[in-house]
C-alpha positions as CSV (number, residue, x, y, z in Angstrom):
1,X,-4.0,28.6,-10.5
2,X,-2.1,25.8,-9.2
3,X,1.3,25.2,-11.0
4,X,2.3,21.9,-12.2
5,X,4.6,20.0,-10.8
6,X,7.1,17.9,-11.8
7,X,7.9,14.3,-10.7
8,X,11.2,13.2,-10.6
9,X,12.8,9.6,-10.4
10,X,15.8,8.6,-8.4
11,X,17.5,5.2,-6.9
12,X,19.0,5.2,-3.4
13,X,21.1,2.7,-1.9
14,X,19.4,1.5,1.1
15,X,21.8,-1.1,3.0
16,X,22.6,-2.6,-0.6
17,X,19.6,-2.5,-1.8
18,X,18.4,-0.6,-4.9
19,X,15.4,1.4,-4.0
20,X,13.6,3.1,-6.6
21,X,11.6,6.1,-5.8
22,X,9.6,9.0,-7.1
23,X,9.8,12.1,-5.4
24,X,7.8,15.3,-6.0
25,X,7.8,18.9,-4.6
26,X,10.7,20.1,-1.5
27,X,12.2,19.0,1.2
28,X,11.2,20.8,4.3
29,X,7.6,20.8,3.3
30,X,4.8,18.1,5.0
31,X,6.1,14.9,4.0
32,X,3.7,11.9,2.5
33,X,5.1,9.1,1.8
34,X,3.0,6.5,-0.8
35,X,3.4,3.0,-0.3
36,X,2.1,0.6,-2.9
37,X,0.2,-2.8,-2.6
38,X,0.4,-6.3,-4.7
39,X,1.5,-6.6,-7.2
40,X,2.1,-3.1,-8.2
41,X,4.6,0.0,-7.3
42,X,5.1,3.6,-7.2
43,X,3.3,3.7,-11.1
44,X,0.2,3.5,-8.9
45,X,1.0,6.7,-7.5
46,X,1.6,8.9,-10.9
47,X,-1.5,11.1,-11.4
48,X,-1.5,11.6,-7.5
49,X,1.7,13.2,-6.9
50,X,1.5,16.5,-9.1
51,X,-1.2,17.8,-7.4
52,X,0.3,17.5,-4.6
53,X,3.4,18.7,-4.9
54,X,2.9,22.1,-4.4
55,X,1.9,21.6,-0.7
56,X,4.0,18.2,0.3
57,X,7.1,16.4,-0.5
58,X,5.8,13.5,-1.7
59,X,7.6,10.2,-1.7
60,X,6.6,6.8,-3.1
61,X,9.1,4.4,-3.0
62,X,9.0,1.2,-5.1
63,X,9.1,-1.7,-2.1
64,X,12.3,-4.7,-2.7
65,X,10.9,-7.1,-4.5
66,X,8.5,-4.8,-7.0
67,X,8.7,-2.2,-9.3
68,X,12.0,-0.8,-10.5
69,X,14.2,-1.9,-7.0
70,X,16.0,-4.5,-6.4
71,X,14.7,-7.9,-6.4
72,X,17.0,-10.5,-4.3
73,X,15.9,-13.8,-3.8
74,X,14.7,-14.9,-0.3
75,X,18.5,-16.5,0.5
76,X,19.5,-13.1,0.1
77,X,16.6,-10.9,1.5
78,X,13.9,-11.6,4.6
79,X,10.5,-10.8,2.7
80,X,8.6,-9.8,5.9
81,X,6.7,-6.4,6.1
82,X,8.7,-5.5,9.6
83,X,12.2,-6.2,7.0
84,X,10.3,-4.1,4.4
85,X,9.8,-1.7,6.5
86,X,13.3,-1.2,8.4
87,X,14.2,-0.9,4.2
88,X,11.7,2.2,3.9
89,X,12.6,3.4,7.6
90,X,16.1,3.6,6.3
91,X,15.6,5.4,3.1
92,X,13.4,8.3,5.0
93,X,16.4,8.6,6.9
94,X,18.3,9.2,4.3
95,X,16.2,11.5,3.1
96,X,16.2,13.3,6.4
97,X,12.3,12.7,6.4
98,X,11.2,13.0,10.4
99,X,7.3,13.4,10.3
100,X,5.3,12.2,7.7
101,X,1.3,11.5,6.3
102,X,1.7,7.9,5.1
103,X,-0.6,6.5,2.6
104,X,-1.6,2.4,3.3
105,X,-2.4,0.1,0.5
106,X,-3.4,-3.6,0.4
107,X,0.4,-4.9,1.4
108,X,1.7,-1.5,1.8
109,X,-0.3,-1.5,4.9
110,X,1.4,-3.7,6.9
111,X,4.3,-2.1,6.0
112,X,2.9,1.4,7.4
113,X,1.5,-0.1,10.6
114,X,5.3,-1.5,11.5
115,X,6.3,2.2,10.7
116,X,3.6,4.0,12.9
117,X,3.6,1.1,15.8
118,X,7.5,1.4,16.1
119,X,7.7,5.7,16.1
120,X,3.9,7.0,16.5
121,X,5.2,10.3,17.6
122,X,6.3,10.5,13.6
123,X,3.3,10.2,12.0
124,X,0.9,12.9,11.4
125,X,-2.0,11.6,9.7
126,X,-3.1,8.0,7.6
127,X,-4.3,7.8,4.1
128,X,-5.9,4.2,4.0
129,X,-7.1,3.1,0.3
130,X,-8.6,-0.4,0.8
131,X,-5.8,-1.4,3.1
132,X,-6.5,-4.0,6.1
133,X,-6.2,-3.4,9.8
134,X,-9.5,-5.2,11.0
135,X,-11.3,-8.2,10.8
136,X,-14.2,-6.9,9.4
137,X,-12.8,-6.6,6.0
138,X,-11.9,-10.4,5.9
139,X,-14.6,-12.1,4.2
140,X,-14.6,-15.5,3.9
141,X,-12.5,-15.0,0.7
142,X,-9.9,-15.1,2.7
143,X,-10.9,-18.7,4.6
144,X,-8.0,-20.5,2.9
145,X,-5.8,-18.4,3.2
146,X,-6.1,-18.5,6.9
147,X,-6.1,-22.2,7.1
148,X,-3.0,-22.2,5.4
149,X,-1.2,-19.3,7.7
150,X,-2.8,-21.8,10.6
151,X,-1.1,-25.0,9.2
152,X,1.6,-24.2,6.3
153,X,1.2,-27.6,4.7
154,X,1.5,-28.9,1.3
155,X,-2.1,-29.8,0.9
156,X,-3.5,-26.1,2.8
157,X,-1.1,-24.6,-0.1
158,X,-2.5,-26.3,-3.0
159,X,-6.0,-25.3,-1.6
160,X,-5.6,-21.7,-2.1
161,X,-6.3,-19.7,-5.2
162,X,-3.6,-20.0,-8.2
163,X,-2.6,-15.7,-8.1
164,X,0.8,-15.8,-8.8
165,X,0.9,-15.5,-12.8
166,X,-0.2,-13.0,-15.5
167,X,-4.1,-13.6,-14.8
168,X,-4.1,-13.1,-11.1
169,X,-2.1,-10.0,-11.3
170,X,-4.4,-9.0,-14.1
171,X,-7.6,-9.8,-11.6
172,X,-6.1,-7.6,-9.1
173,X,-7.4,-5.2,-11.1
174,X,-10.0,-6.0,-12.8
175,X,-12.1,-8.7,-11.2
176,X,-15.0,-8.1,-9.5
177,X,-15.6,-4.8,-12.2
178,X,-18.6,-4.0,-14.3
179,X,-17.5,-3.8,-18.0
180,X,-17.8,0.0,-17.8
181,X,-15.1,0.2,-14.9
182,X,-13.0,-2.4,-16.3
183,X,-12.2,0.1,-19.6
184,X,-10.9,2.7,-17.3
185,X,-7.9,0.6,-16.5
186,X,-5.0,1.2,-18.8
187,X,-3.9,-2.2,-19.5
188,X,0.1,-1.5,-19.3
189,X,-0.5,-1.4,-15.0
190,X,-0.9,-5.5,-14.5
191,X,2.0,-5.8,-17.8
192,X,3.9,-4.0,-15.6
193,X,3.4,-5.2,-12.7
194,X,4.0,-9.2,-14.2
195,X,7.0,-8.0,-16.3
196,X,8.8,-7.2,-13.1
197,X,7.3,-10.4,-11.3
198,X,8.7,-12.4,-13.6
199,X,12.4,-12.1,-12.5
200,X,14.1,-14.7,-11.1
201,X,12.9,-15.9,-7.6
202,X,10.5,-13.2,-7.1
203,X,7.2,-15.8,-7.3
204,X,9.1,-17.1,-4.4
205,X,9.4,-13.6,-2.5
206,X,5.6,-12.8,-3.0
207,X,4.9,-15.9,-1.4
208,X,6.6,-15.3,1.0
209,X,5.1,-11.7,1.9
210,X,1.6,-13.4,1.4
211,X,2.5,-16.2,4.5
212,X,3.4,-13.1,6.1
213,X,0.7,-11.5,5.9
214,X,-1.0,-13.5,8.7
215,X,1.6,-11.8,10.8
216,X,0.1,-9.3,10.1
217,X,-3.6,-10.2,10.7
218,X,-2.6,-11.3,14.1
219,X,-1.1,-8.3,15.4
220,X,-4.7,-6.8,14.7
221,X,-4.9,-6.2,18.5
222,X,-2.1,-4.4,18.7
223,X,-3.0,-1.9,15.5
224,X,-6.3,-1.7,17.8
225,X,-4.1,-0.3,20.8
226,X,-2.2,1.9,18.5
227,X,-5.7,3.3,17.4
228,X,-7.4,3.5,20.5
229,X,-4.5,5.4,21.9
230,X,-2.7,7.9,19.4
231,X,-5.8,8.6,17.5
232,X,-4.3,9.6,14.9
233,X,-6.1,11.8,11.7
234,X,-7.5,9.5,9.2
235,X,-8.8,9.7,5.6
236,X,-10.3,6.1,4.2
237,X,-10.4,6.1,0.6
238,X,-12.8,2.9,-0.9
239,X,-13.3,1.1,-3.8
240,X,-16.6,-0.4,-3.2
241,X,-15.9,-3.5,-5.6
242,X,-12.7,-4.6,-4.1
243,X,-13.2,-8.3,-3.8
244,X,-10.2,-9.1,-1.3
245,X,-11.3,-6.5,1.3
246,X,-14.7,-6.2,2.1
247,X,-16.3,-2.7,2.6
248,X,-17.4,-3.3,6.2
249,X,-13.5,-2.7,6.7
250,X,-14.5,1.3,6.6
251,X,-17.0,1.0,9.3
252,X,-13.8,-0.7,11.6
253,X,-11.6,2.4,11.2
254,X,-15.2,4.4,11.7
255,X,-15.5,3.0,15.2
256,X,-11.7,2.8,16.1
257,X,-10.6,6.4,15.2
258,X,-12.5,10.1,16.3
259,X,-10.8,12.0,13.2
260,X,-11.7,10.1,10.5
261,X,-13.1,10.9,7.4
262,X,-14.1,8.4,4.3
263,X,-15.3,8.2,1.2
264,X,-16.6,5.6,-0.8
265,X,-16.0,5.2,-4.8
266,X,-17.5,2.9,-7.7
267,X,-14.0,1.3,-7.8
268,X,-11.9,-1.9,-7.3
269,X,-9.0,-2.3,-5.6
270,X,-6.9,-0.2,-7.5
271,X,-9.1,3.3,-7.0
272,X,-6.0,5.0,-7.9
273,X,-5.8,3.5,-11.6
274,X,-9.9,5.2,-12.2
275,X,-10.4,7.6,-9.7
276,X,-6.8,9.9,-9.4
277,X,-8.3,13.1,-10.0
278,X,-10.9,12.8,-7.3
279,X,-8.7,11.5,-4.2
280,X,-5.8,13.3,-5.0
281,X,-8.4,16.5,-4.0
282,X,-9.1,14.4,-1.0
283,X,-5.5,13.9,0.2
284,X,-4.4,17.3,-0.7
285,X,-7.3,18.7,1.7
286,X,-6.6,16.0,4.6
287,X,-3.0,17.5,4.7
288,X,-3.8,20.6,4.7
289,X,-5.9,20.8,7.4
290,X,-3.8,18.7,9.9
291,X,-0.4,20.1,9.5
């Protein structure tokens, strides 16, 4: 029988930042390390690490800007996934982490993809759960968006959707769900997630990491490269009703990568929140067969 483990919760100072983490099972086994999407944190990750514990130390630290770490206002902090990452580069350092799985969601892919493009030699293995590294999982949802990244106007601003308040970081969630999913979500995920948006300045550092997120569409040939040549092992994890990122997304990492294994779910965008139990199984197999 598999014994339960215990999650613990720590703060590291990373360059004067406050970096919250979660951190599960020991040093010196295969390290994972969980990085969280908009507008969430490391609470997505908390049915997930227990089980696997036992076989990986498991880290999932809350990004700056979200969650419990530190939340400096763009004067004070450069919100840009390659910053973000050099933050999280630094705290596996401290941690004397060397080789790690890494687990890509939504923004906390970009994040990964500075990680594996700067040091591939460290990465063993990606967990994707409807995270973006293609094209193909741009609908034309995201036409606006790329207008505005294109021209950063006033005008190309006001055209894009109104997300930044309580409803769109509710609808990250929810929209696009069938009643049935939609009561599988406990609500206290998107209360969370706005009670710790609404600090100071931090609308302001979202927005920012959103214009930066066509940085990170156009380095899409460069992620390409990065597939094509390091191959690495891959598990895709999909919620099939994720309305930012389009399913054909799965088929791109299908055709870019020889190891790669995916699975699709009756989920959004947040398959963690209503499927745990059944990809937590996933990732604990993935690891263990490509340590």
């Amino acid at each position: 029988m598999q014994a339960i483990q215990k999650v613990r919760h720590r703060q590291a100072d990373v360059n004067g930042l406050e970096v919250f983490f979660r951190e599960a099972g020991r040093p010196g086994q295969p390290t994972v390390l969980l990085l969280h999407g908009f507008p969430s944190s490391s609470h997505t990750f908390r049915e997930v690490m227990p089980t696997l514990a036992d076989i990986a130390y498991v880290i999932a630290p809350d990004l700056p800007g979200f969650g419990m770490s530190s939340s400096p206002t763009i004067d004070k902090y450069d919100y840009t996934f390659e910053n973000l990452s050099r933050t999280i580069e630094n705290l596996l350092d401290q941690l004397g982490v060397e080789r790690f799985f890494v687990y890509l969601h939504d923004f906390g892919a970009p994040v990964g993809y500075h990680l594996v493009t700067r040091a591939p030699n460290r990465i063993r293995g990606l967990i994707v759960q409807n995270g973006n590294a293609h094209e193909d999982g741009l609908g034309e949802q995201w036409d606006s968006a790329k207008a505005y990244w294109a021209n950063p106007t006033d005008d190309r601003r006001a055209e894009l959707p109104d997300w930044l308040n309580f409803a769109g970081t509710r609808d990250q969630y929810l929209a696009g769900l069938p009643d049935y999913l939609r009561a599988l979500h406990p609500p206290e995920s998107w209360h969370l997630d706005w009670e710790r948006m609404s600090r100071p300045g931090n609308i302001d550092a979202q927005f920012a990491l959103f214009s930066d997120y066509g940085n990170h569409v156009a380095r899409f040939d460069e992620l390409a490269a990065y597939h094509r040549t390091h191959q690495p092992p891959a598990l895709v994890l999909w919620g099939r009703r994720d309305p930012y990122f389009d399913v054909d997304e799965v088929l791109a990492y299908h055709h870019a990568l020889e190891r790669m294994d995916a699975h699709i779910y009756d989920g959004g965008h947040f398959l963690m929140e209503t499927h745990a139990e059944e990809c937590a199984k996933l990732m604990r197999a993935f690891m263990l067969d490509n340590v």
